[in-house]
Every structure is written in C-alpha cells, then in structure tokens.
ZADO-1210 file (C-alpha; in nm, 4 decimals, padded with zeros to 6 digits):
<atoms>
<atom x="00.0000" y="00.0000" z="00.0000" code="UNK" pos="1"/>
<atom x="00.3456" y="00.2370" z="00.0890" code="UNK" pos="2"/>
<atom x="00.4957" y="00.1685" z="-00.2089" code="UNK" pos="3"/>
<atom x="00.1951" y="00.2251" z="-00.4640" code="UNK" pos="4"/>
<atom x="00.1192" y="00.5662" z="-00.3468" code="UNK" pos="5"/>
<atom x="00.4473" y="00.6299" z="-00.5393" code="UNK" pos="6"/>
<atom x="00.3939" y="00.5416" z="-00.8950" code="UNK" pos="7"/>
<atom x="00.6281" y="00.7439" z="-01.0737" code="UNK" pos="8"/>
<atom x="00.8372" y="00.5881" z="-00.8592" code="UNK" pos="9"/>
<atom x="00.7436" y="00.1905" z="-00.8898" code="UNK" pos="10"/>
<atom x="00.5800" y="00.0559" z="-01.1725" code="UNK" pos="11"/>
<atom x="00.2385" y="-00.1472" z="-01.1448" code="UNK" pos="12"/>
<atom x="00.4056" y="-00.4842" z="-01.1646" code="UNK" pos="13"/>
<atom x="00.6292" y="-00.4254" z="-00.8505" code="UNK" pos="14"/>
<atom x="00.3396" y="-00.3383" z="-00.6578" code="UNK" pos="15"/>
<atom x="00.1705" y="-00.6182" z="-00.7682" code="UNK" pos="16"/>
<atom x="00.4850" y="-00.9030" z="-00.7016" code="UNK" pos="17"/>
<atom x="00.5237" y="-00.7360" z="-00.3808" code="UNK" pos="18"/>
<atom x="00.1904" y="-00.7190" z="-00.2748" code="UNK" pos="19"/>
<atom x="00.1518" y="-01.1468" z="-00.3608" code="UNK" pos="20"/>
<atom x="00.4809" y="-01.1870" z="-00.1582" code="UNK" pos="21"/>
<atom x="00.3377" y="-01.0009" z="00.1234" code="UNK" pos="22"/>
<atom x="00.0133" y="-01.2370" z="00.0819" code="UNK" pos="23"/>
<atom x="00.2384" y="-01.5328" z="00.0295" code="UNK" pos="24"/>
<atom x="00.4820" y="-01.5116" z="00.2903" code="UNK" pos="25"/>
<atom x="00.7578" y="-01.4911" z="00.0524" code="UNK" pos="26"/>
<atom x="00.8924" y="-01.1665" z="00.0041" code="UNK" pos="27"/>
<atom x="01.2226" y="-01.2031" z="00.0153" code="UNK" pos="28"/>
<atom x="01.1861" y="-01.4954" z="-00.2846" code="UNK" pos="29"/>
<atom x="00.9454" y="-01.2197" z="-00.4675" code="UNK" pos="30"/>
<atom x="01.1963" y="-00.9484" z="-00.4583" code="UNK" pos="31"/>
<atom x="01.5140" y="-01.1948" z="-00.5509" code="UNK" pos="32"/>
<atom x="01.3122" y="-01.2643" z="-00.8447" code="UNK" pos="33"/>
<atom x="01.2191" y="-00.9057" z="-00.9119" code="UNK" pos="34"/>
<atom x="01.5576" y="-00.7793" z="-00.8868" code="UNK" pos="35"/>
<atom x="01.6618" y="-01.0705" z="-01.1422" code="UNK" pos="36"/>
<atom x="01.3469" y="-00.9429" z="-01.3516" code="UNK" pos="37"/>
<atom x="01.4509" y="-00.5492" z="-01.3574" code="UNK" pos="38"/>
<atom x="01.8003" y="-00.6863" z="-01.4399" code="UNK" pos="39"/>
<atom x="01.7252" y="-00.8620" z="-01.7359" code="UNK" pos="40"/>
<atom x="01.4835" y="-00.5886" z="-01.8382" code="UNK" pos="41"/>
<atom x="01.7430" y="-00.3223" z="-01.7979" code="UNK" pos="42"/>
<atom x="01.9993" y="-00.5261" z="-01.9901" code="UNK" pos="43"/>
<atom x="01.7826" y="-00.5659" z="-02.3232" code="UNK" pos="44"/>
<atom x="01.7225" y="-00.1882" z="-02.3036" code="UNK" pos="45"/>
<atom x="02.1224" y="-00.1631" z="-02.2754" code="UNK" pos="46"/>
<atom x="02.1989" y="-00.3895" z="-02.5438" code="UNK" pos="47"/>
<atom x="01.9067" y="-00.1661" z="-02.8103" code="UNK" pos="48"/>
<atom x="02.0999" y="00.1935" z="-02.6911" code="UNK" pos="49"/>
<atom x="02.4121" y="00.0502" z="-02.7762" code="UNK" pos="50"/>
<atom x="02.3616" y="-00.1549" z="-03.0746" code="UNK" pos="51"/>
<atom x="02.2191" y="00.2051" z="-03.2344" code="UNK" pos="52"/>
<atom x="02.4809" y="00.4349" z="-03.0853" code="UNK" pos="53"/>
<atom x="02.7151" y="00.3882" z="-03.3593" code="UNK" pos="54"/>
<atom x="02.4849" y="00.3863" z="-03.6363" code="UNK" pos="55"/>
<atom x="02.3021" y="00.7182" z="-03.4660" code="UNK" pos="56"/>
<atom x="02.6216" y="00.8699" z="-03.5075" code="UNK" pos="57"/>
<atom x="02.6983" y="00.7746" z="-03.8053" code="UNK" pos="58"/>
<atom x="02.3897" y="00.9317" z="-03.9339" code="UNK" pos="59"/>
<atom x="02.4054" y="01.2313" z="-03.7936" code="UNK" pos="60"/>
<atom x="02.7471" y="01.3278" z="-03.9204" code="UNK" pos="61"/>
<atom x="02.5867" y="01.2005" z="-04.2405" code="UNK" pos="62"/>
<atom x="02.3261" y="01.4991" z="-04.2176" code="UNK" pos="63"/>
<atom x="02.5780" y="01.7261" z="-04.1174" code="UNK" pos="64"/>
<atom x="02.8167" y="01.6697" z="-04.3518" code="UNK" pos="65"/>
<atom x="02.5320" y="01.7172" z="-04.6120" code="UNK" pos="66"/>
<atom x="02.4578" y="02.0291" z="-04.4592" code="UNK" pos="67"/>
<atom x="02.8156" y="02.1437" z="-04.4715" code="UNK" pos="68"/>
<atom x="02.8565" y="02.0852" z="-04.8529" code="UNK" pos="69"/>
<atom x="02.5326" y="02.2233" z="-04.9483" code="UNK" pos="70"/>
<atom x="02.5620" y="02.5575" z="-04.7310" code="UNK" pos="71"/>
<atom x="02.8977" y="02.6326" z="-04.7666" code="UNK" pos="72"/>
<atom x="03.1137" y="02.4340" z="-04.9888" code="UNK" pos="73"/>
<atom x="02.8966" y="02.5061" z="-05.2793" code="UNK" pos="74"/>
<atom x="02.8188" y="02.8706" z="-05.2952" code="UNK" pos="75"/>
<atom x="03.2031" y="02.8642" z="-05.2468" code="UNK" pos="76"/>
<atom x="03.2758" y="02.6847" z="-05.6043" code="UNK" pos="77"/>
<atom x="02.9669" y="02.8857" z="-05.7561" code="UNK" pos="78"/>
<atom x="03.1396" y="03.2203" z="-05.7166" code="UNK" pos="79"/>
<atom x="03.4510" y="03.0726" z="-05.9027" code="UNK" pos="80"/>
<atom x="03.2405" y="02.9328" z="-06.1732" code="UNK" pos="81"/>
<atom x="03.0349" y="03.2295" z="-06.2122" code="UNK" pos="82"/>
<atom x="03.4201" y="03.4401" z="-06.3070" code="UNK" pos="83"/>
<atom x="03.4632" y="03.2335" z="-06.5650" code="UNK" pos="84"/>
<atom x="03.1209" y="03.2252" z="-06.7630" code="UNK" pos="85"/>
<atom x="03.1701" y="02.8512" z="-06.8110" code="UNK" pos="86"/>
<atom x="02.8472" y="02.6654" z="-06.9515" code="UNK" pos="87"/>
<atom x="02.8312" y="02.4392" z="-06.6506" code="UNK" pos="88"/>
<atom x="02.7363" y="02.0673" z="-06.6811" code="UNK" pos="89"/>
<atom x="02.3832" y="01.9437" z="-06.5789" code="UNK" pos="90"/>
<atom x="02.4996" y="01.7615" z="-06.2623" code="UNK" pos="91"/>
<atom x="02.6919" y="02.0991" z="-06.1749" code="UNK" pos="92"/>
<atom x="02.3671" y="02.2816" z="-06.2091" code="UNK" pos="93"/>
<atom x="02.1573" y="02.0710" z="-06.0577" code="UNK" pos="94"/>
<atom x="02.3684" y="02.0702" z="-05.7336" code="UNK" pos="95"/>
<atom x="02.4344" y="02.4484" z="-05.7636" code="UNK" pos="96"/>
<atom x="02.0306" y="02.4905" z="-05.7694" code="UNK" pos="97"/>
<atom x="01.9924" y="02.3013" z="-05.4941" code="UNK" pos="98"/>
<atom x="02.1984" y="02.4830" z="-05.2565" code="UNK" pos="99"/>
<atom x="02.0483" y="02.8159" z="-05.3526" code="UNK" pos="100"/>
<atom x="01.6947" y="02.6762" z="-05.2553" code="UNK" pos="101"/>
<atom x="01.8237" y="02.5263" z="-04.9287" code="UNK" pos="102"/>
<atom x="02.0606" y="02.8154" z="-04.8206" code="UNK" pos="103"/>
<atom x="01.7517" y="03.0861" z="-04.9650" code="UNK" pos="104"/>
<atom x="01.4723" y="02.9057" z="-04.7475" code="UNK" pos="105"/>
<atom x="01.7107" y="02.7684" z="-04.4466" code="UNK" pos="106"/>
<atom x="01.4779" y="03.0042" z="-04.1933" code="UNK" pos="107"/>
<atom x="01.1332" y="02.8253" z="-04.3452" code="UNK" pos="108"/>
<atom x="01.2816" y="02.4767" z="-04.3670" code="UNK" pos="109"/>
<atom x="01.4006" y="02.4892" z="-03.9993" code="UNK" pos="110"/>
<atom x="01.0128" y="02.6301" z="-03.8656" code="UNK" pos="111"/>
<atom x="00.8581" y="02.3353" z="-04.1085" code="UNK" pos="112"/>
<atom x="01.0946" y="02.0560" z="-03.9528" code="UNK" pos="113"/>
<atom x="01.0520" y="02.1554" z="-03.5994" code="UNK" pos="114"/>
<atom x="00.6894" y="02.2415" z="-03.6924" code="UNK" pos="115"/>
<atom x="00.6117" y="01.8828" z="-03.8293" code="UNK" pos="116"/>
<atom x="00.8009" y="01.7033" z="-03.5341" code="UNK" pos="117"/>
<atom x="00.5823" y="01.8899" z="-03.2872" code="UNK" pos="118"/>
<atom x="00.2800" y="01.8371" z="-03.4710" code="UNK" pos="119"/>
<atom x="00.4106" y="01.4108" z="-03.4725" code="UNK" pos="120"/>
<atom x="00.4563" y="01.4624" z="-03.1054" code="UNK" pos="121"/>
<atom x="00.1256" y="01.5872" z="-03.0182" code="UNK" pos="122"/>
<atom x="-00.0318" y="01.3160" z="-03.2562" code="UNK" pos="123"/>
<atom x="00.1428" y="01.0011" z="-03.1279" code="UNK" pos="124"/>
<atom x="00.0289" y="01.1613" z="-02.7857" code="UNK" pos="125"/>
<atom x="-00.3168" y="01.1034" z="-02.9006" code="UNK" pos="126"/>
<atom x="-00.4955" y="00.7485" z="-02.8099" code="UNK" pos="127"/>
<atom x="-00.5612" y="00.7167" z="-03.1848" code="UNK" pos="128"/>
<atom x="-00.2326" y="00.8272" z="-03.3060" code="UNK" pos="129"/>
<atom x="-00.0259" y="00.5870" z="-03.0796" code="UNK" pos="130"/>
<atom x="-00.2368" y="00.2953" z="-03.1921" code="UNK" pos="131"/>
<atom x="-00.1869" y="00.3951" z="-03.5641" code="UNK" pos="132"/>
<atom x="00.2326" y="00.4662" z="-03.5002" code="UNK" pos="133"/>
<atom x="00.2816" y="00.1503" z="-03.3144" code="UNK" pos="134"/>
<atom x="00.1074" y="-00.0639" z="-03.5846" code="UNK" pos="135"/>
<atom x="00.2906" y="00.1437" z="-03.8426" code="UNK" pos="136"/>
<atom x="00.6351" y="00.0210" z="-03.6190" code="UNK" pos="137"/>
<atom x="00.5163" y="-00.3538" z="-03.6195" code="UNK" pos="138"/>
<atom x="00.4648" y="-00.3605" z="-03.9874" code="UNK" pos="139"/>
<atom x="00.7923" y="-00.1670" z="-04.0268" code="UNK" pos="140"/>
<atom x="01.0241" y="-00.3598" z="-04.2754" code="UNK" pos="141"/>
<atom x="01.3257" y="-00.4130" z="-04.0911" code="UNK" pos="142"/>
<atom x="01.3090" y="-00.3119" z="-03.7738" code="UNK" pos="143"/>
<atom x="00.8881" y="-00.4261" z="-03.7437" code="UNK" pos="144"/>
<atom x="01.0537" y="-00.8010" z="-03.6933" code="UNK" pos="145"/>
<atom x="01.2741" y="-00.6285" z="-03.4251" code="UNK" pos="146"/>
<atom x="00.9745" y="-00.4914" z="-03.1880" code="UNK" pos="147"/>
<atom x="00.7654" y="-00.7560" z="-03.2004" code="UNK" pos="148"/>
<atom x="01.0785" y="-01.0119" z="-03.0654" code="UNK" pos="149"/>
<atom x="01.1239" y="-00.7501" z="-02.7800" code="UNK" pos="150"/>
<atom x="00.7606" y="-00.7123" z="-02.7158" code="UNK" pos="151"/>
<atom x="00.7428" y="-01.0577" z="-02.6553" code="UNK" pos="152"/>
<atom x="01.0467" y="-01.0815" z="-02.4603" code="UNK" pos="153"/>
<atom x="00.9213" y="-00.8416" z="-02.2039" code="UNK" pos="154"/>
<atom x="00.5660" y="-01.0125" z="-02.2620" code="UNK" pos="155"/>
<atom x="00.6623" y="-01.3661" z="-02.1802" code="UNK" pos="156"/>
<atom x="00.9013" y="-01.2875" z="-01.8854" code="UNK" pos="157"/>
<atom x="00.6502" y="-01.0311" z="-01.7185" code="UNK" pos="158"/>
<atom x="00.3653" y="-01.2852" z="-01.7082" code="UNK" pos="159"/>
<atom x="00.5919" y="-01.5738" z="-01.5996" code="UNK" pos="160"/>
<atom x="00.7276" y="-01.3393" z="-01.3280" code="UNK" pos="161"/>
<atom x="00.4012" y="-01.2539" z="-01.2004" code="UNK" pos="162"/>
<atom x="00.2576" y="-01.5815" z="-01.2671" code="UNK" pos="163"/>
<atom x="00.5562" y="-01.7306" z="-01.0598" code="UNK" pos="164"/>
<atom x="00.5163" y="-01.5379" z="-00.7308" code="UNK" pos="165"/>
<atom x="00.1699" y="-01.5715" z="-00.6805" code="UNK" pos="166"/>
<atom x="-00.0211" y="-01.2903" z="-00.8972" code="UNK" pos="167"/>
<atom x="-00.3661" y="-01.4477" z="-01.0558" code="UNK" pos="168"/>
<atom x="-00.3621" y="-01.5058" z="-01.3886" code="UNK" pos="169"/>
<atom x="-00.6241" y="-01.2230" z="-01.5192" code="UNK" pos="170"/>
<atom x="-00.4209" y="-00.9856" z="-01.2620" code="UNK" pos="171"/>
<atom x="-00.0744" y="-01.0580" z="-01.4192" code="UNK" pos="172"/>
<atom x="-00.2554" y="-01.0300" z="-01.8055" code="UNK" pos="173"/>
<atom x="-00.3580" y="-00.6869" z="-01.6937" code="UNK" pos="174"/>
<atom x="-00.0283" y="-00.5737" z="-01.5949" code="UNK" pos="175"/>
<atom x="00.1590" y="-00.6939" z="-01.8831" code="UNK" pos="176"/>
<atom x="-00.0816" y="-00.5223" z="-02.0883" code="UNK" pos="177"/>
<atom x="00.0019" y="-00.1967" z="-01.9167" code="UNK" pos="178"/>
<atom x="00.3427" y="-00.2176" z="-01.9256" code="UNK" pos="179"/>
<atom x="00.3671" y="-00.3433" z="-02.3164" code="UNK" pos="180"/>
<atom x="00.5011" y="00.0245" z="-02.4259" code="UNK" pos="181"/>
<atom x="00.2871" y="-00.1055" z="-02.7374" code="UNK" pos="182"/>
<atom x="-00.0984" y="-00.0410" z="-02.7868" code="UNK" pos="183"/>
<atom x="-00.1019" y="-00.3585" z="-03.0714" code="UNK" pos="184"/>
<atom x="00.0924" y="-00.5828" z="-02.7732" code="UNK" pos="185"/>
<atom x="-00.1991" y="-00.4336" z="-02.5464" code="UNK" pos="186"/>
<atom x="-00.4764" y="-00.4945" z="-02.7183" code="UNK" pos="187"/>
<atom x="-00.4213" y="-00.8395" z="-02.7926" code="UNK" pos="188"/>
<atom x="-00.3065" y="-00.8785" z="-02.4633" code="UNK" pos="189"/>
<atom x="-00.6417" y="-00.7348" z="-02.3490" code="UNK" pos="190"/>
<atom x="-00.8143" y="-01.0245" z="-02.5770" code="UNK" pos="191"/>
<atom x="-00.6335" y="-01.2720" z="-02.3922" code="UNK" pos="192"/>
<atom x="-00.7189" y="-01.1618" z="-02.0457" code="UNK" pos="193"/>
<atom x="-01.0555" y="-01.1098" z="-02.1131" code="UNK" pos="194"/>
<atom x="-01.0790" y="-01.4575" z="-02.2864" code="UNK" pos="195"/>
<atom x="-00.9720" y="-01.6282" z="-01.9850" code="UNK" pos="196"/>
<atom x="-01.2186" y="-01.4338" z="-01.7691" code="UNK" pos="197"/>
<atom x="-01.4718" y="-01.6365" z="-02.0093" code="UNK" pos="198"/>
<atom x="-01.3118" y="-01.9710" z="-01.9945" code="UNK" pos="199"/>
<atom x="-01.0718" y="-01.9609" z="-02.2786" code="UNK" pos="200"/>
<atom x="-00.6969" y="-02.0533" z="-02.2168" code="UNK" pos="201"/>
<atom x="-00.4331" y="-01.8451" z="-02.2865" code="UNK" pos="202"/>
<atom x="-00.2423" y="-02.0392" z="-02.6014" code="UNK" pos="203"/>
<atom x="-00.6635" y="-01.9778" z="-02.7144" code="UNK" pos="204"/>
<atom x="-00.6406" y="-01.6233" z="-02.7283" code="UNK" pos="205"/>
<atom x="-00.2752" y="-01.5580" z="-02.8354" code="UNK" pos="206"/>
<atom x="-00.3303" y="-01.7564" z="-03.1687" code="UNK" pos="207"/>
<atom x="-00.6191" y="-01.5219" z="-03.2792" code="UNK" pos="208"/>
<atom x="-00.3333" y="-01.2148" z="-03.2302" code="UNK" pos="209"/>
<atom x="-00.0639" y="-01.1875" z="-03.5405" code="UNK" pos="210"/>
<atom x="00.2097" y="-01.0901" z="-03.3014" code="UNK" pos="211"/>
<atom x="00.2470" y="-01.3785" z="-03.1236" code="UNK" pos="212"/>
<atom x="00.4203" y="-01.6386" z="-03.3450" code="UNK" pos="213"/>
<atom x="00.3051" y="-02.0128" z="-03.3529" code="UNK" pos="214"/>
<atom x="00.5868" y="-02.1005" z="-03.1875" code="UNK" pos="215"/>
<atom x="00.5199" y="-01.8878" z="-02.8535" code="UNK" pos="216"/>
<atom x="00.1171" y="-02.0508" z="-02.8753" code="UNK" pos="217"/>
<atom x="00.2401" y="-02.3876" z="-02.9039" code="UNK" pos="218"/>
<atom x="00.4855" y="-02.3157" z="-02.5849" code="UNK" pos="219"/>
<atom x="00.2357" y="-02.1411" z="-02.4268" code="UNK" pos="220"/>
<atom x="-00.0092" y="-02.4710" z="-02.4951" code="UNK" pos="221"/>
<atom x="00.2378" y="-02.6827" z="-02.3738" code="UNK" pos="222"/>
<atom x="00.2727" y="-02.4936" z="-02.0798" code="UNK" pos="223"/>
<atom x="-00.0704" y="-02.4792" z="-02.0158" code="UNK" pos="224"/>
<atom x="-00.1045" y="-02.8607" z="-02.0271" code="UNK" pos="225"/>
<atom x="00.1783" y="-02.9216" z="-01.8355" code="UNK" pos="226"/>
<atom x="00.0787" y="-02.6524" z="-01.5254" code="UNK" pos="227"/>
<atom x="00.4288" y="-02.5087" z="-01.5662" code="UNK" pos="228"/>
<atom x="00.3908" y="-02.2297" z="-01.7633" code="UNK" pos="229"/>
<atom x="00.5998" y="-02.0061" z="-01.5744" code="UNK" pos="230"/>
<atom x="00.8894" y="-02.1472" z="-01.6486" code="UNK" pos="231"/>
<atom x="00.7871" y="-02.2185" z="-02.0268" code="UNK" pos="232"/>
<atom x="00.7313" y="-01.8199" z="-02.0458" code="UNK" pos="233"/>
<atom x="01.0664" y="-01.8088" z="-01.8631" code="UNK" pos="234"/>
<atom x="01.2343" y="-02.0307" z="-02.1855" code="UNK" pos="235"/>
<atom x="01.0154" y="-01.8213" z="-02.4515" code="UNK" pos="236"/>
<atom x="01.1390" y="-01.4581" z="-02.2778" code="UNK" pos="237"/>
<atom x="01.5015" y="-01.6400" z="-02.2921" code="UNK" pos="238"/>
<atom x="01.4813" y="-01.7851" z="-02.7102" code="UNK" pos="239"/>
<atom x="01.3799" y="-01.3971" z="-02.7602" code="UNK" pos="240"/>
<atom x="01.5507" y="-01.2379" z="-02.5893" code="UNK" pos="241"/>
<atom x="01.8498" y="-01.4122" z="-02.7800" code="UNK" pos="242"/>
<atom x="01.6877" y="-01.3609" z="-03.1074" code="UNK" pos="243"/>
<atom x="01.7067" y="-00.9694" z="-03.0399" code="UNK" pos="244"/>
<atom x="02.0576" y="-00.9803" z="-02.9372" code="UNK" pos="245"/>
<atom x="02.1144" y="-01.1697" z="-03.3102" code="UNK" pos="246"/>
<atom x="01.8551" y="-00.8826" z="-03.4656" code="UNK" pos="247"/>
<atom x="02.0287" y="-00.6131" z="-03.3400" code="UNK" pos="248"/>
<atom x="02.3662" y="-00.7631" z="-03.4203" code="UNK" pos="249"/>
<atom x="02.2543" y="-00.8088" z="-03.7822" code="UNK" pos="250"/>
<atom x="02.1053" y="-00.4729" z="-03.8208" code="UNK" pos="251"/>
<atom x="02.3989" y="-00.2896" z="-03.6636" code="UNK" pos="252"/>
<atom x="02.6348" y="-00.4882" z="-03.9318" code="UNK" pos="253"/>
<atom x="02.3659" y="-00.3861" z="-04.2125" code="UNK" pos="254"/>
<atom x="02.3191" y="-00.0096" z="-04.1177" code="UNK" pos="255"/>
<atom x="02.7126" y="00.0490" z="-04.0710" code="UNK" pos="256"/>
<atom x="02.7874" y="00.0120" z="-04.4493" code="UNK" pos="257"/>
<atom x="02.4593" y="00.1465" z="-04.5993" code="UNK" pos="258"/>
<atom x="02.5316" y="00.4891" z="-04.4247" code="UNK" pos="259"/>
<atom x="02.8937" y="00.4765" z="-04.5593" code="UNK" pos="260"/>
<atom x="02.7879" y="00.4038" z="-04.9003" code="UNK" pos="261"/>
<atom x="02.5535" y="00.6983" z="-04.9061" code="UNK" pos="262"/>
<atom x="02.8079" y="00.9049" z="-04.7274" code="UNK" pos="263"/>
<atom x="03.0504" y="00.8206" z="-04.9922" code="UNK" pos="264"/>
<atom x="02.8092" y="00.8600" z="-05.2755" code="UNK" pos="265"/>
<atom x="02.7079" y="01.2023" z="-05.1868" code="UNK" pos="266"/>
<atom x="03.0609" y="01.3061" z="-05.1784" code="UNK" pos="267"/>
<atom x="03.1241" y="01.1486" z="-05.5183" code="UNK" pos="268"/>
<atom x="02.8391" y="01.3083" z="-05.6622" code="UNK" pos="269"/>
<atom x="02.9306" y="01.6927" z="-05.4966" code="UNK" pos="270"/>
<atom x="03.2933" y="01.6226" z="-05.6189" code="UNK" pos="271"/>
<atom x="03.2044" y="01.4699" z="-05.9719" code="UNK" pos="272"/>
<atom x="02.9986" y="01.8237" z="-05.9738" code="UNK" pos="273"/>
<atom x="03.3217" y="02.0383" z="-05.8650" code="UNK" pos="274"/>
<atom x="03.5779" y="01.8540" z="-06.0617" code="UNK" pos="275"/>
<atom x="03.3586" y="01.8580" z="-06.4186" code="UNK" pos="276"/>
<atom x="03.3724" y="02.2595" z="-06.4803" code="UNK" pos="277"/>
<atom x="03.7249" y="02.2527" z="-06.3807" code="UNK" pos="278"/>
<atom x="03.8668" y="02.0136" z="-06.6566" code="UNK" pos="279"/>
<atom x="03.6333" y="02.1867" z="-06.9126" code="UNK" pos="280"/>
<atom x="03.8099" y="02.4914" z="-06.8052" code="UNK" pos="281"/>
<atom x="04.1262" y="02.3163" z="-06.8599" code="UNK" pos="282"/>
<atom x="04.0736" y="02.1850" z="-07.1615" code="UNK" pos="283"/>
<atom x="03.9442" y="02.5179" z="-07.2821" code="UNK" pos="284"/>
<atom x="04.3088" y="02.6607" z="-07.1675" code="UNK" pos="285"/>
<atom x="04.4879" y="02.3906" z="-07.3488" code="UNK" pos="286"/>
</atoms>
C-alpha cells in the first residue's frame, strides 16, 4: 500500500509481485526474483541503446556533412564558376540549384521541420495516433521483426514473473498489458485476459493475435497442459531475448555500411559536380 502511493516511482508490476509476496509469505523470494526481472529488463534496453549508438552517429554526421557541402562548400565553387562564364554541366547545375533553394529558405525549412516534429509529437500523444504509429512500427520492414521479438520478450518474462510469485492469472494479463510500451501488444493482450475471464486458455487467445508467433502458442499450450507455464514463459522470454541480441547484431552490421555508401556517394556526386567545370576549363586553356 506504501509503495503504490508512489507510482512514478514503482511501476504497477512491482506493486503487484510485492503485494503477492506479502500475501504469500515470501517476500524475500518475490523481490530476488524481481531484482533478477529489472536486471534482465534493464539489460535488453542496454543492449538496443548501444547496438544504435554507432549507427546514430553515423547518421548524424551524415546529415551534417550534407549540410556542410550544401551551405557552404557550394556557394564557395559557384562564385569561381560564375568568373569564368563557363556553360556548366547538368549535374553541376543541378547541385548548384539546390543549394540556392536550401541556403535561400534555411529560416522556413528549420520552422517546417521543428513544426512537423511537434505536430508528430502531439499526434502520437493522441490514443488514436499511438495505436496507428505503433502498428505502423510492427509492420515496419526491418526493424517491425525487431519490436515484435522484444515485445514478446518483455511479454513472456513479465507474465511468468508474475505468474511465478503468486499474482492471478487475469491480474498478471492486466499488468503486462500496461506495461507493453505497445498499444497492438496491449490490445491483444487485453483479448487474452478477457478470454480467460470467459473460460478460454491463454495459447486460445494468443493464436487469434498476429504478433504472437506459432511457436510462442504452441509453448504457451504446452505450458498450459503441463501446469508449468511459468517457467515455459521463462524459456520463450530467454529464445527472444536471444533472437534480439542476433537482430540487433545483424542490423547494426547492415546499417554500418549502408550509411557509408551513401556518405561516400554524396561526396562522389558533390565532387564529380566540382571537378567537371574545372577540366572543361582546362581543356578550354589547353
């Protein structure tokens, strides 16, 4: 009761395991298992941050650098041109062009970028707009397949962890539900727990739910039939939890040279643009 007047503080779910240990008589067990819980959490989260530090940066000095040429570099090379009266090439032009309209409307582009990320931020604040960004993320090409491993990570070791120290079953649905950080994950986790309430199992009410792979029902099933799903959500939260650490590996090694390659083509292109004039100019000497 202490500890959920304070929920900025602790989250639903520790209220809840230590409320059942409390009930139980086996609090110190609950919060060995919550502290193991947190840890685990906390190290997937890690493991995302870092994976996309590198690639993070190597975008933004990929904007930057963009910026840099176009603002600067450019009007530097069209003064030099323009002495000469050379009949530029087309690729020449076309850059030159280009960094008239971005350094000419710099003040308007910067209002409509920070303009259109508040306006995103006030819509993904909106119960309609979360809903349509999250399904947008699961559906995402590359990193969709990303989310939904992670969602299900956290999905199968909250509700084993609750499960395990003595939360009810509709209870612990409820919580996981609320602590998705997905509205998709939540809804169909809202389906499950409210086909239980009805009789259903809970293998039942994941397979009608596209984000839970056959795999996790069949688990789930077993499980079920067994009585030991706990630990079978324990073994599911562990599989992908491991298949996130391989995703994030693979996308890491992916994004790395993609962002190169562009970085390298744009310079090729701004150079080819540069260079061309001058051996015309050249070859008009000779």
């Amino acid at each position: 009761q202490a500890l959920a007047k304070h929920p900025s503080t602790f989250m639903t779910l520790f209220v809840a395991m230590i409320r059942a240990g409390e009930e139980s008589g086996a609090l110190p067990n609950v919060l060995g298992r919550l502290g193991d819980y947190l840890e685990a959490k906390d190290a997937l989260v890690r493991k995302i941050r870092s994976a996309s530090a590198y690639p993070a940066f190597i975008a933004g000095f990929f904007v930057i650098a963009v910026a840099g040429i176009m603002l600067f570099l450019i009007p530097q090379f069209e003064g030099i041109f323009s002495d000469f009266g050379l009949d530029l090439p087309p690729l020449t032009k076309f850059l030159i062009a280009s960094s008239r309209f971005i350094g000419n409307n710099l003040v308007w582009e910067i209002l409509l970028l920070g303009g259109g990320a508040y306006a995103f931020y006030r819509w993904v604040k909106t119960p309609e707009g979360k809903r349509k960004f999250d399904q947008i993320l699961l559906r995402a090409p590359i990193f969709g397949k990303l989310i939904q491993k992670a969602s299900i990570a956290r999905f199968s070791r909250t509700l084993g962890t609750l499960m395990d120290n003595g939360v009810t079953v509709v209870a612990a649905l409820e919580i996981v539900g609320d602590t998705s950080g997905n509205e998709i994950v939540r809804e169909a986790v809202e389906n499950v727990g409210n086909g239980v309430v009805n009789g259903s199992t809970i293998a039942e009410k994941l397979a009608e739910s596209p984000v839970f792979p056959k795999m996790v029902v069949s688990m789930v099933s077993a499980g079920e039939g067994s009585g030991n799903l706990p630990d079978m959500l324990e073994k599911v939260a562990d599989f992908y939890t491991d298949e996130v650490d391989a995703s994030i590996t693979q996308l890491t090694s992916m994004i790395e040279p993609i962002l190169i390659v562009g970085l390298g083509a744009i310079v090729t292109v701004v150079v080819l643009a540069i260079y061309l004039p001058i051996f015309q100019m050249a070859t008009g000497i000779g």
